[in-house]
C-alpha positions, 0 to 999 in steps of 0.5 A, a space after each residue: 500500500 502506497 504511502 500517502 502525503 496530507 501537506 507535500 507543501 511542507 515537504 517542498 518547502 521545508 527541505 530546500 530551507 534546511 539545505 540552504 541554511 545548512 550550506 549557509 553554516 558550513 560557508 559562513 560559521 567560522 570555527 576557531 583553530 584554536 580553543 585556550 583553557 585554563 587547563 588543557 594544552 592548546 588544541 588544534 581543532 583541525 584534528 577534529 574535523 570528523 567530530 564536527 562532521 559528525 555533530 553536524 550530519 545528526 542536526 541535518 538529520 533530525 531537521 530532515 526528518 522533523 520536516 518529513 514528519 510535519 508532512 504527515 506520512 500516513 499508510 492506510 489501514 486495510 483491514 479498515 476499507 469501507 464499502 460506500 454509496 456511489 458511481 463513477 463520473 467523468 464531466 467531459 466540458 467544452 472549452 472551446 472559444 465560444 464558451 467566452 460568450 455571455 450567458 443570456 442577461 447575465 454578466 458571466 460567461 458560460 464557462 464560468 457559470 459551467 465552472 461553478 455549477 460543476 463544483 457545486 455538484 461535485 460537492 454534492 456527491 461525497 462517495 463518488 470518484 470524478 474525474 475531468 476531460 476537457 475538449 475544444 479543438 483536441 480533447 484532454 483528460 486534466 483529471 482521471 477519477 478521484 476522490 479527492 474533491 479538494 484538489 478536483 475543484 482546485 483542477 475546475 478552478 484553474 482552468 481557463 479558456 485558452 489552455 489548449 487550442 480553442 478554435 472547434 469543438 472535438 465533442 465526440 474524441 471528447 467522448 472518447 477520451 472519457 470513456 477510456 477513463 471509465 473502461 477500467 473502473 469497478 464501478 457497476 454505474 459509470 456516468 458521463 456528464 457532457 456539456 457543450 455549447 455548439 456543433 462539433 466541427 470537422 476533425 472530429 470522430 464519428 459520434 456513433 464510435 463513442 456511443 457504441 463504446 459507451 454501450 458496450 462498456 455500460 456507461 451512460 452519458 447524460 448531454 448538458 446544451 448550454 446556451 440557446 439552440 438558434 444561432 446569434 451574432 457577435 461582435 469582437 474585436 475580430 468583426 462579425 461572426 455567427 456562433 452556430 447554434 447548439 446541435 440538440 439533435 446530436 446530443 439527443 441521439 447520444 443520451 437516448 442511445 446510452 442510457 442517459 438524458 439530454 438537457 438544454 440550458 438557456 439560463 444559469 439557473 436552469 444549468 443549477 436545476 440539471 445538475 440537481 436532477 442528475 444528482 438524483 441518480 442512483 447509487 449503487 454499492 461498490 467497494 471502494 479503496 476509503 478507509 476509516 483508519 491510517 496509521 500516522 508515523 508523525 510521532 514515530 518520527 518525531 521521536 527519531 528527531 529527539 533521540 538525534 538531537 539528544 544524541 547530538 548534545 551528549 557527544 558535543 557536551 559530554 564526548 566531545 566538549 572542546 568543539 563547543 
């Protein structure tokens, strides 16, 4: 079983600190080479080079592994696994250049009211594993299923249109990409939530290839149109042009032949209220690796950390008391 990080922020900050102000002492904290007492000859304090080598590599240490330690490295217990309530769920979002345009009377445009209801139901489904594809004029997996919704919607947060090329709208390769995510999942219920707001243009695949695949595999896709179904002008710095408008038929075609259901979203809050339907679906009971218990190896390490210490002012006050 795999070791798990809960902050790696600590652990890429920390040791590049405990490295620098360790180069930093050894470039710039001058020893004396030679240490008077009342009642010991001179020594010269050349001699004992490897004693200071040796005071030094335990401090290093204990630092090293005091920051590993505040990392919290934890291993799951696996007699602790836990069955839970959910399925799998891949959303498959167009960020193609015309998901910048506004939504009808609103400020926002529709990828972002996309963005945020997509969190909202993500937050909602707490058993389930979700994962992220992303289309425009390539398609690309930015997240495989997860059950961290933290770090899913820190993915959904950062995107932006732009990312990948803009200009068409791959809907079925879109498709494809999240149907390769779900092939080898244990889930007895695997669903696609695909939004998109046009037409597919013309370097894309077939949509029949995707929806015989997603038949074959048992996932059901369910077809979000965001937008208006009647083309419209827009005016840009560019000049003219119409935005074609969103294909119904085809997104119809792929929900009924699957399993799933096609939606249309003129307004954001009809967006909300689909995604409050899809919510609704059924759940099914699989195993999935969640687990109640996790051995923590905080103290362990912090008790290395005292015992290197602690080793390190016996050999420097007791063993070797003329370094200090």
């Amino acid at each position: 079983m795999n070791i798990e990080i809960l902050y790696p922020y600590i652990l890429y900050t920390g040791i590049p600190i405990v490295f620098l102000s360790s180069i930093w002492r050894l470039l710039y904290h001058k020893k004396p080479v030679y240490i008077y007492t009342a009642t010991k000859p001179i020594q010269n304090t050349n001699n004992k080079k490897w004693h200071e080598i040796i005071l030094f590599l335990l401090r290093l240490f204990s630092l090293l592994i005091l920051v590993i330690g505040a990392c919290r490295l934890r291993k799951p217990d696996t007699r602790s696994k836990v069955p839970v309530n959910g399925i799998d769920i891949m959303l498959a979002m167009d960020v193609s250049g015309s998901m910048t345009n506004l939504y009808e009377n609103n400020s926002k445009t529709r990828f972002d009211v996309a963005k945020e209801e997509a969190i909202k139901f993500i937050e909602k489904r707490e058993n389930d594993s979700i994962g992220l594809v992303l289309f425009a004029n390539v398609a690309v997996s930015r997240c495989p299923l997860t059950q961290d919704k933290k770090f899913l919607k820190n993915i959904i947060l950062d995107t932006a249109i732009g990312q990948i090329n803009f200009e068409g709208t791959v809907l079925s390769k879109g498709l494809l990409t999240a149907i390769n995510r779900l092939k080898y999942s244990n889930a007895k219920s695997k669903i696609i939530i695909l939004l998109t707001d046009g037409d597919p243009t013309s370097n894309d695949e077939r949509p029949e290839k995707a929806i015989e695949l997603a038949r074959k595999l048992g996932i059901k896709i369910y077809t979000i149109g965001i937008g208006d179904d009647k083309p419209f002008d827009i005016f840009t710095f560019f000049g003219h042009r119409i935005t074609p408008p969103i294909n119904t038929r085809l997104l119809n075609n792929i929900a009924s032949n699957t399993g799933g259901s096609s939606f249309l979203a003129k307004e954001p809050k009809e967006l909300e209220n689909i995604y409050n339907e899809i919510d609704q679906l059924e759940k099914t009971e699989y195993q999935t690796p969640i687990y109640s218990k996790y051995f923590e190896y905080f103290m362990l390490l912090l008790w290395i950390t005292f015992a290197l210490i602690g080793l390190e002012i016996l050999l420097s006050t007791l063993v070797w008391p003329s370094l200090n």
